[in-house]
Each structure stands twice: as C-alpha cells, then as structure tokens.
N, C-alpha and C positions, 0 to 999 in steps of 0.2 A: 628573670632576665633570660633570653633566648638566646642560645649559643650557636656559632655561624653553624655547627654540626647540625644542629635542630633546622638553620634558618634552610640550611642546605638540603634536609632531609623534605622538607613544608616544598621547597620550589620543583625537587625531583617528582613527587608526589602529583604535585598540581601539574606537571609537565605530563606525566603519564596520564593521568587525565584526563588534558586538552588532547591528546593525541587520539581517545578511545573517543572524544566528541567527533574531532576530525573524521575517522573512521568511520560514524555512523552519518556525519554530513556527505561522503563520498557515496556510500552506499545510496542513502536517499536519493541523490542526485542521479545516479547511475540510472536506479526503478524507477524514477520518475523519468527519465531521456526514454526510457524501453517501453513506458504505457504511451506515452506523444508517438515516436518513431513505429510502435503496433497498429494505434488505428489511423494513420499517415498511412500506413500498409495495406492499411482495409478499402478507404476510402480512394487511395491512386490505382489499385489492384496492381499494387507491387510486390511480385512473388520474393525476389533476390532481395531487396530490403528486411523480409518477413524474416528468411531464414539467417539475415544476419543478425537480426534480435534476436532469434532465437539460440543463435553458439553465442551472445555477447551476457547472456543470463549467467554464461560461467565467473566472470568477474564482479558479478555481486555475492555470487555463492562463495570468493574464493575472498571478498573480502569480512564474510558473515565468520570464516574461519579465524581468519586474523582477529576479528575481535572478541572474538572465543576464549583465542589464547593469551591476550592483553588481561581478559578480566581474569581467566585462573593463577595469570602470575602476580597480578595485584591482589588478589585476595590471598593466595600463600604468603607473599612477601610483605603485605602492608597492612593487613590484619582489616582495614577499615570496618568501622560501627558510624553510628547512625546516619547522617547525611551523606558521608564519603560510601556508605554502604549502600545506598539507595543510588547512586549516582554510578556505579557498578552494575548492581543489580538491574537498572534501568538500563543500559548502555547493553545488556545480553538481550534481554527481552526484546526492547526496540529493534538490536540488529536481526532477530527470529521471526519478526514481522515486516519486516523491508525484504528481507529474502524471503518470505511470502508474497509480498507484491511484485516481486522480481518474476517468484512463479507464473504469477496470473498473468503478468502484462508477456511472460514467452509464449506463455496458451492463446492469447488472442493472437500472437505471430501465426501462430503454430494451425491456428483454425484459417486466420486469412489466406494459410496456404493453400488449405482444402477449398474457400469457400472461393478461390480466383479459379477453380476448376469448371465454374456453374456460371451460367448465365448471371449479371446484376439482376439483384432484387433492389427495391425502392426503401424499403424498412433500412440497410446500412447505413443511413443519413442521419438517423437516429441517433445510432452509438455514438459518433461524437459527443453530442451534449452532456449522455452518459459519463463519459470517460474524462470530461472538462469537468463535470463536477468532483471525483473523482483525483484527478490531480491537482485540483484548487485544496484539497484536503490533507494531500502528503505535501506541498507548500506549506500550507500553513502547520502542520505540526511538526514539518520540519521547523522550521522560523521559531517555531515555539518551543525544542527542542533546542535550540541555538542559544535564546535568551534566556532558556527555563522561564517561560512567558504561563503560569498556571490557566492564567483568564484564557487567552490565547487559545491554548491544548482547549479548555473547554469550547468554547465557542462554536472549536474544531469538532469537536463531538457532536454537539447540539445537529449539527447541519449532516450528519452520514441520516437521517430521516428525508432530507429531500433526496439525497441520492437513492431512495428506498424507494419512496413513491414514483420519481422517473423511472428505477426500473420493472415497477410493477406496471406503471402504463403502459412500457416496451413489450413485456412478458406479453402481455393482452392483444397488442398491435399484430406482434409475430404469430400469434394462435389464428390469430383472424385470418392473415394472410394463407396460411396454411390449411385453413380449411376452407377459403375462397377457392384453393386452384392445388391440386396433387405436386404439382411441379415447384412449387414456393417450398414444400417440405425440406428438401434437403438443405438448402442456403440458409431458412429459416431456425432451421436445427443451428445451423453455426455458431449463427448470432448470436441463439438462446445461452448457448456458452459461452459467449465472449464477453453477453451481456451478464452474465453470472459471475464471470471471472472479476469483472468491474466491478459489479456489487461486493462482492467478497476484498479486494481492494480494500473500497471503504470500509470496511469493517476490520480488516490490520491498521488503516488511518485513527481509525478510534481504540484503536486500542491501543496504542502509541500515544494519543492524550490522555489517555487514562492514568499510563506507567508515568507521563511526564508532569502530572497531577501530585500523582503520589510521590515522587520525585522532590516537588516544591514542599507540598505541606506534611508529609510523610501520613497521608489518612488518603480512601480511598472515593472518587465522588459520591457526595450522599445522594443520586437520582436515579431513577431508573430511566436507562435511555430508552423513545421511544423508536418502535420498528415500525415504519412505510411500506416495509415488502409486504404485498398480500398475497404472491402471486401463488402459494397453498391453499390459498381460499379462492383461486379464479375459476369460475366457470364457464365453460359458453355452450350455445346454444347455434346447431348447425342451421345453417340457412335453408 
C-alpha cells in the first residue's frame, strides 16, 4: 500500500524532473533561435544582429549551469538507479552538447562579422542549406528528447551523414573558389569555418540521440554511424 508520504515523495521527484526536461527544452530552443538568427546574419550581411547572437550565447551557457546544478542536487538528494539514473545522466550530457551548439552557432555570428568586412562571395548561398539541415536535426532530437521517442533520436542519427556529404561538397566548392581568384581567399576562409562550425553542430545533434537512445532502452546503438565528411581526403588540382 503507498502512503501519501511515498505518494508525495513519487510526485516531488517526478516534478524535479520535468523541470530538468524543461530546462533542456529552453536550452535547445534558445541554440536552435542562434544557428536561424546566425546565418539570417550571413546571408542579410547584418553586422548588429551578428553581435547580438553573439552576447545572447550567454543565456544558454547560464542555463547549461542551472542544469548542472538540478542534476547534482538530485543525485545527492534522491539517490536514483536505473531509469531515474539515466534520465539524470542524460539530462547533463544532452545540456553539454546544446551548449556546444550554442558555441558553434556564436562562431558563425562571430565570422559573419568578419566576413561582412569583404566584398560578397557567391559560395555564402550555400550555407543555408547547410545549416537547414543542421537544425532540421536538433528539431528533431529535441522532439525526441520531449517524448523520449527512441526511433525518433535514431532516425535523427541516421541523417548527420547527409549533413556530412553537403559539407564535404561545400569544402570542395570553397577550395575551388580560392584558387580560381587570390581575392576569394579571405571570405572563403570564413565560410570554411562557419561551414565547420555546422558540421560539428550535427555531430552534438547526434550525439543527443545517442544519449536519448540510451535513455529509452538503457543499451547503447548497436551501429556504427556512417561519416559523409571526406573533406581529409580532398584534393585539387590547380587550373
């Protein structure tokens, strides 16, 4: 028989919780407004925008603390094992890779500052598509992270390989550009980090359905994911 103490103790528990979900739904949402509102930045050649992404990267950092300190007092205080422990442990991890993508998406602020210094290049047309695939990915492991949707988070994985291969055709686009014409160099540099910054993105996107995998069924995916990026193996060949 469960006594209102226990019932009371079960609803306090599950309260603290939903609040450490809350928590990482704010965050997500936050990184995701700053990779839209960054290349918005690139493509208007909006300097003042740029740099307000870039001071607004401090309210995912300063909610990454808050849910720091959620998990260390529910694990002193509530001792949780198995599912409640994973649901913890997932909740620090997932916020350590949303303030990763917090990072990336202020560095492409942070480059559109530099790169609104230089003439337009033709290549920054590009990165949108990048950057849509990209946040089509922390969508959905948010979403997936919401319902604890296992399939979901996978699916979410599966697809950081297209984001791999677009940015390995950009990599190759930009090299071209740069050795077509000296003056492409500098802009082109930008990119190559902005465009880096994005890939790297999806790669905290997947690793957020990884944690929210492990989450569900408490095992870790049996695949190995494939990688798209070749841009280590690209070569070119001067005109």
């Amino acid at each position: 028989m469960t006594t209102a103490t226990g019932d009371h103790i079960v609803k306090s528990y599950d309260e603290e919780l939903q609040r450490l979900t809350g928590e990482i739904q704010r965050m997500g949402d936050l990184a995701l407004t700053e990779l839209e509102a960054a290349i918005a930045a690139v493509i208007e050649r909006d300097t003042e925008s740029a740099e307000r992404i870039v001071k607004s990267d401090a309210e995912v950092d300063a909610l990454e603390l808050e849910v720091s300190h959620d998990v260390i007092r529910l694990l002193a205080l509530r001792q949780p094992m198995a599912r409640d422990l994973r649901e913890v442990m997932a909740a620090l991890r997932i916020a350590s890779d949303i303030e990763r993508i917090g990072d990336y998406a202020a560095n492409v602020a942070k480059r559109a500052i530099a790169l609104n210094q230089v003439a337009p290049v033709r290549p920054v047309y590009a990165l949108p598509r990048l950057a849509e695939i990209a946040a089509d990915l922390i969508r959905e492991v948010l979403a997936a992270y919401h319902d604890r949707d296992a399939d979901r988070a996978l699916l979410a994985w599966a697809r950081d390989e297209e984001l791999d291969v677009l940015y390995t055709s950009m990599f190759r686009e930009l090299l071209t550009y740069m050795m077509e014409d000296p003056r492409n160099i500098t802009p082109c540099t930008h990119l190559l980090f902005m465009a880096k910054n994005i890939e790297r993105i999806g790669d905290h996107a997947t690793n957020i359905a990884e944690n929210i995998y492990f989450l569900v069924h408490g095992t870790q995916i049996g695949l190995s994911r494939r990688k798209g990026d070749q841009s280590a193996s690209v070569t070119m060949t001067a005109p």
